[in-house]
Structures are given as C-alpha cells and as structure tokens.
C-alpha positions in Angstrom: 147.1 6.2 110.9 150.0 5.4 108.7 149.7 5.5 105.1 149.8 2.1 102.9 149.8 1.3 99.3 149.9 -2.1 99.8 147.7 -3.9 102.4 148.7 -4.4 105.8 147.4 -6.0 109.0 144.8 -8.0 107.5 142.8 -9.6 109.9 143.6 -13.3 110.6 140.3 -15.7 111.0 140.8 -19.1 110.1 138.2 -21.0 108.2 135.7 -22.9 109.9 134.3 -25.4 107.2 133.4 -28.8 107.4 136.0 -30.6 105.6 134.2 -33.9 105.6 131.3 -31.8 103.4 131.2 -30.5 100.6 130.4 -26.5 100.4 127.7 -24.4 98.2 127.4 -20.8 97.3 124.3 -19.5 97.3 125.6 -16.9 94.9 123.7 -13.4 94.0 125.6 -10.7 92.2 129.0 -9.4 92.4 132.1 -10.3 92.8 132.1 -12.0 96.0 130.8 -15.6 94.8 133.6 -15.6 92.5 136.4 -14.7 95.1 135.1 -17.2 97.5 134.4 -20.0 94.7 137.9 -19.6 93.8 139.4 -19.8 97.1 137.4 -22.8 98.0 138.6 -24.3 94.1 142.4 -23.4 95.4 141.9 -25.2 98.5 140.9 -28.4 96.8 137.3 -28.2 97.8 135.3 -27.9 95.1 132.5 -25.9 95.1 128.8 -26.7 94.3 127.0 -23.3 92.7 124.0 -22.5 93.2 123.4 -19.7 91.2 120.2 -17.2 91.9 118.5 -16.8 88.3 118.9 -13.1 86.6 121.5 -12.1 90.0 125.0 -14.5 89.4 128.0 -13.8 87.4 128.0 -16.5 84.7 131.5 -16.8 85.3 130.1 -18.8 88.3 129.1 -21.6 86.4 132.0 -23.3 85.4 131.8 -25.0 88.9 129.6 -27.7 89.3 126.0 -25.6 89.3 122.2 -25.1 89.6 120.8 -21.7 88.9 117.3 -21.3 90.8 115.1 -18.7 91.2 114.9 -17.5 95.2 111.1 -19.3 95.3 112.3 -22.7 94.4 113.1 -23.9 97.9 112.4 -27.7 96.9 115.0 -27.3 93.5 116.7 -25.5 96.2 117.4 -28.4 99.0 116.9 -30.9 96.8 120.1 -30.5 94.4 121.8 -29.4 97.6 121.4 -32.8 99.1 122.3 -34.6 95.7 125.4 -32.9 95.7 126.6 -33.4 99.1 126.4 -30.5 100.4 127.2 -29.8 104.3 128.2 -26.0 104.8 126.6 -23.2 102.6 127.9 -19.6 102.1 125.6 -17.0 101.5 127.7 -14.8 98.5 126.6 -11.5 96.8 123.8 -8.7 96.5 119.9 -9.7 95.1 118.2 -6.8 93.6 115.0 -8.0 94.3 112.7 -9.8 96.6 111.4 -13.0 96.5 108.2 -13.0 94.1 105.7 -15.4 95.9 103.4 -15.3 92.4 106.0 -18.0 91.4 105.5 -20.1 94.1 105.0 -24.3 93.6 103.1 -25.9 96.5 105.0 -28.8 97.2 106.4 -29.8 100.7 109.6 -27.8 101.5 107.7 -24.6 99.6 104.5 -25.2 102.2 107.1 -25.8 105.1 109.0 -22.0 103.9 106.1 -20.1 103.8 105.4 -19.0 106.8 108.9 -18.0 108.0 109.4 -16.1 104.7 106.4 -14.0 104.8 106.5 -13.0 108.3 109.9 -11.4 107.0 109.4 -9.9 104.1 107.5 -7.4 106.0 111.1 -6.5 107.7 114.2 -5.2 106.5 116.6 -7.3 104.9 118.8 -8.8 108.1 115.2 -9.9 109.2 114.9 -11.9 106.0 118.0 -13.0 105.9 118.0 -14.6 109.1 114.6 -16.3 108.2 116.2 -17.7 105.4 119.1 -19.2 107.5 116.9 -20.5 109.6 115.1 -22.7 106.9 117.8 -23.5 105.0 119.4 -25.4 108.5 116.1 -26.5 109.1 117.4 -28.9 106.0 120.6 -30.3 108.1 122.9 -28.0 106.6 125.0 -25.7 108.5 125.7 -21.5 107.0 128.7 -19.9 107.4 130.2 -16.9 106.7 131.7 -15.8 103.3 134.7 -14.2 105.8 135.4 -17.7 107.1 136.3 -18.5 103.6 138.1 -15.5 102.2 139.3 -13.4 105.2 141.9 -11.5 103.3 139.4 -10.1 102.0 138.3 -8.2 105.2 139.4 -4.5 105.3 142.3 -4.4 107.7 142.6 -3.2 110.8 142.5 0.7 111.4 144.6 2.3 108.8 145.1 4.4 105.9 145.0 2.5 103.0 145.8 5.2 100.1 148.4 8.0 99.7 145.8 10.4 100.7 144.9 10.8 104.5 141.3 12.6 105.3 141.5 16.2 106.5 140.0 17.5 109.4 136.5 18.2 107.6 136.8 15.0 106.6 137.2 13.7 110.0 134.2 15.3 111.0 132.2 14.1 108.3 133.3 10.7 108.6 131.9 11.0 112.3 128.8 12.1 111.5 128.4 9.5 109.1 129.1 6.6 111.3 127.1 7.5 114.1 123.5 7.7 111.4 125.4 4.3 110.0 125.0 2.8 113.3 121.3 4.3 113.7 120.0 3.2 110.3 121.5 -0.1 111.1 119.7 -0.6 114.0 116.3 -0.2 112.4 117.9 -2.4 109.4 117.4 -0.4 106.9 121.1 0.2 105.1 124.6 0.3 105.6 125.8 3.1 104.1 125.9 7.0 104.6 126.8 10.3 102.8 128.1 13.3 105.4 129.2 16.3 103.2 129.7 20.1 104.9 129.1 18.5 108.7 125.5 16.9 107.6 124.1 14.1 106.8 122.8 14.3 103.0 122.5 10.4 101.5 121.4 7.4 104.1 121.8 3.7 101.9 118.1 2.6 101.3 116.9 -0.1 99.3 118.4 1.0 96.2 121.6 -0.4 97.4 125.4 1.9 97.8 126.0 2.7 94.1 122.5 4.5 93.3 122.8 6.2 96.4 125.6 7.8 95.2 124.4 8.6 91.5 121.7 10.6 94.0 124.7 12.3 95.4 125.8 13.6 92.1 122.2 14.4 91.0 122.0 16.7 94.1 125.1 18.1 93.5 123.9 19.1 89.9 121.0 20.5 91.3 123.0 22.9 93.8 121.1 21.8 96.5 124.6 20.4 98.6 128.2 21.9 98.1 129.4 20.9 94.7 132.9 19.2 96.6 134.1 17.3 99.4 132.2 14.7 102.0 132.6 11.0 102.8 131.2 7.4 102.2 130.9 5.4 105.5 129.9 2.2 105.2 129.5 -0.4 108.5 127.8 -3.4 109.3 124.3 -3.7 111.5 124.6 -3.3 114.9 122.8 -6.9 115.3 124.4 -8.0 112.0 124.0 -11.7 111.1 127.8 -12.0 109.9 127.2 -15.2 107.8 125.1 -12.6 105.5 125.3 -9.2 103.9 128.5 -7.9 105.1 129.1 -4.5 103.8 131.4 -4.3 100.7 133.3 -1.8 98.5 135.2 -2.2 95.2 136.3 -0.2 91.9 132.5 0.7 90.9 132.3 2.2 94.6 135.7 4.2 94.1 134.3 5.3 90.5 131.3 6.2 92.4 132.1 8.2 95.0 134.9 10.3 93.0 131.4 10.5 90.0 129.6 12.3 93.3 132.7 14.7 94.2 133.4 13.0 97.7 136.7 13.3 99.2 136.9 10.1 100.4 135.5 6.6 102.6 135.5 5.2 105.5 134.2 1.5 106.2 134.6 -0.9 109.4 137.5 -3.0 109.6 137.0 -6.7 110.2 133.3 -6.4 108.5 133.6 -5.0 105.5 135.1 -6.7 102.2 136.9 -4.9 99.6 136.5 -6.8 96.7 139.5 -6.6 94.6 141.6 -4.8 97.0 144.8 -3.9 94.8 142.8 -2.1 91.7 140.3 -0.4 94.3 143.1 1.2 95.9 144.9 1.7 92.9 142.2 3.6 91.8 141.5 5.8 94.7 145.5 6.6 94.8 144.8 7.7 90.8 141.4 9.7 91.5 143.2 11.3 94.8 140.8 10.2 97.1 141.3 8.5 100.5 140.3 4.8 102.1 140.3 4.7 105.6 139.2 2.3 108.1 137.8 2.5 111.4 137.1 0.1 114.6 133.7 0.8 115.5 133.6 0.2 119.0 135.9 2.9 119.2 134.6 6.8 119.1 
C-alpha cells in the first residue's frame, strides 16, 4: 500500500436526495450531523435539524431546528411534516436507549410501540431498522449520511499516514477483522482490539472510545503486553448503511495512542473519518499508522 499524507482515491458516490424536498437530520452526537448539515447548507439545501435532547452538538441549531427526546414520535413526524421534509439522514451516536417511562399515548406513539419494543430486545442494527421502518411508515424516505458527504468515506485500500503496519501488525489487524466480522453478525459492535496475536477488547455497548480506556486499564494492570496491537473497526455484515456506519476521528487517534496501540485498521467505503486532515495529522505526530482494508478481500 503506498503511503499518503494527503487523501487519495476517495470513493466517488453521488448523492441520491430528493431535490424537490427538503432534508432533516435526525442528529445524535458527534461530529457527523455537523459535516453533513454543512454540506447540505453548501449545496443550497437547507437543512431542517432535528436535534435528539441531551445527544446533539448545539452548534447544530443554527439551522432551522427541533430538539426532541427519542420517545416523542408525534413532536417527531409532526414538525417533520410542517417543515417539508422529504428525505431524512440518520447522523451521529445516542448514548442511551429509548426510555418508554416518557412515553405520551397519542396516535403515532400507539402506532410506534410495537415495532420499537420488539427491538429493543435486539442489538442496535435491529433497532435501527425498526425505527426506519416507522419513520417511512410517515411518507418520508431515509437515506444514507454517505449519500450526502461521501468524501468523508475512508478511501480505498491504502496507507494513510507516514507509518505503514509491521508484520505483527498485519497479523493483528487480521485477527481483529475476522472477530469484527463475527461480533457484527450477532450485532453487537463494530470494533476490535488484537494485541500479541489475540483478541483482548471486542466494542460492546459502551461504544469505541471506553473500550479503549479498558485497553489502557488492562495495560496498567499487566494483564496484556504494555505495547503494540491494532484498532479494527468495520461495518455489520447485514449493515443497514443509511445508519450507524462505523467512524473514527482525533478522540479515536488520542485514544488508541492513550492505550499503547500501534496503529488502525477500518473498512474502506464504510467507515467515516470525521475530520480527516487533523486525524491523520495526529497519527503522523503520535507515530501511529491508518490503514484501510477491502473487506471482501482476505
């Protein structure tokens, strides 16, 4: 793979919005919304926000806005429909579930119910896709945050900081992608921690970034070697890609160099890295590597 410092062969997807419609953001935390806010703003279209209460950036709301709690599903639809909304983007992590103690019985709550419940006892792409499903059930139409901001996309297999992985590293990273791909099949993360040749760290619900504080912990502890092993991060095998793509950024570099790792891996084409030039930037200052890998490819 041949080294870059700047990106290169980003993958090309044009967007695939209604331009007679207007276009919300469901928008949780991070700082995906933002980018994809913005690039919608750029392109003339502006955004409607609907911001998830406690989760969005506050930045967010100097776009026309709603904030909501996730339970609100008539607020929900409702200010949707008065803004003219055709296509909405799913955009950014929630911390928590939905709380049915705050539930209102009126219509569109009664109507949600049952979908929502029967998922909450899955893992989160099983939720998800319960929650597409009701919000079309409206007339509206989701699509994917990528369809919007596909620059953001890591780039097709290559090294993407002055540092290449090693052989060890190799070895790790393919460890690490093939639990990746068996965790994702039961949905239950994205994410995994190979260090010496074993797996040590599998993403749960705590989400990337407290897995890797538990890297660090164990590595205080003794228990794993104190240096070296690999982040992989990949999307679901059955991965609803208008939801929950995989992401890294500077608090994932900051991360992972915190927990001693040499380096990460993610997927090209379905994994963002949000705020590409500083994350690399800082790998390139902490000496670790970025790499990217095809996954239908061994």
């Amino acid at each position: 793979m041949a080294g870059a410092t700047a990106r290169t062969e980003a993958i090309s997807v044009a967007p695939d919005v209604d331009a007679a419609g207007r276009t919300a953001i469901i928008a949780g935390s991070g700082l995906l919304p933002l980018k994809v806010a913005e690039s919608l703003d750029k392109q003339g279209k502006a955004p409607f926000i609907v911001g998830i209460k406690d989760e969005a950036d506050p930045a967010l709301y100097r776009y026309d806005h709603v904030e909501i709690s996730l339970v609100e599903f008539r607020k929900l639809m409702g200010s949707m429909k008065t803004a003219g909304v055709r296509n909405v983007i799913l955009a950014g992590g929630v911390r928590s579930r939905p709380h049915f103690a705050d539930l209102r019985l009126d219509g569109p709550t009664l109507s949600a119910i049952p979908r929502m419940i029967g998922a909450l006892g899955r893992g989160d792409d099983a939720l998800l896709r319960a929650f597409i499903s009701l919000i079309e059930s409206y007339g509206f139409r989701v699509v994917g945050a990528h369809e919007i901001v596909p620059d953001l996309l890591a780039p097709a297999v290559a090294r993407l900081t002055k540092r290449k992985a090693a052989k060890e590293d190799e070895r790790n990273i393919a460890i690490a992608r093939e639990a990746a791909h068996l965790i994702g099949v039961l949905d239950i993360g994205q994410a995994v921690v190979a260090v010496g040749g074993r797996v040590v760290a599998l993403e749960g619900a705590e989400g990337t970034d407290a897995m890797l504080e538990r890297i660090a912990q164990l590595r205080g502890e003794g228990r794993i070697p104190q240096r070296g092993g690999v982040l992989v991060k990949s999307a679901k095998p059955t991965q609803d890609e208008r939801a929950d793509l995989p992401g890294i950024g500077l608090s994932t570099v900051e991360n992972a160099v915190r927990a001693g790792l040499s380096g990460i891996a993610v997927e090209a084409g379905r994994t963002f890295i949000l705020g590409y030039g500083e994350t690399v930037a800082a790998a390139n200052e902490k000496g670790i590597f970025i790499e990217t890998f095809d996954s239908k490819q061994g």
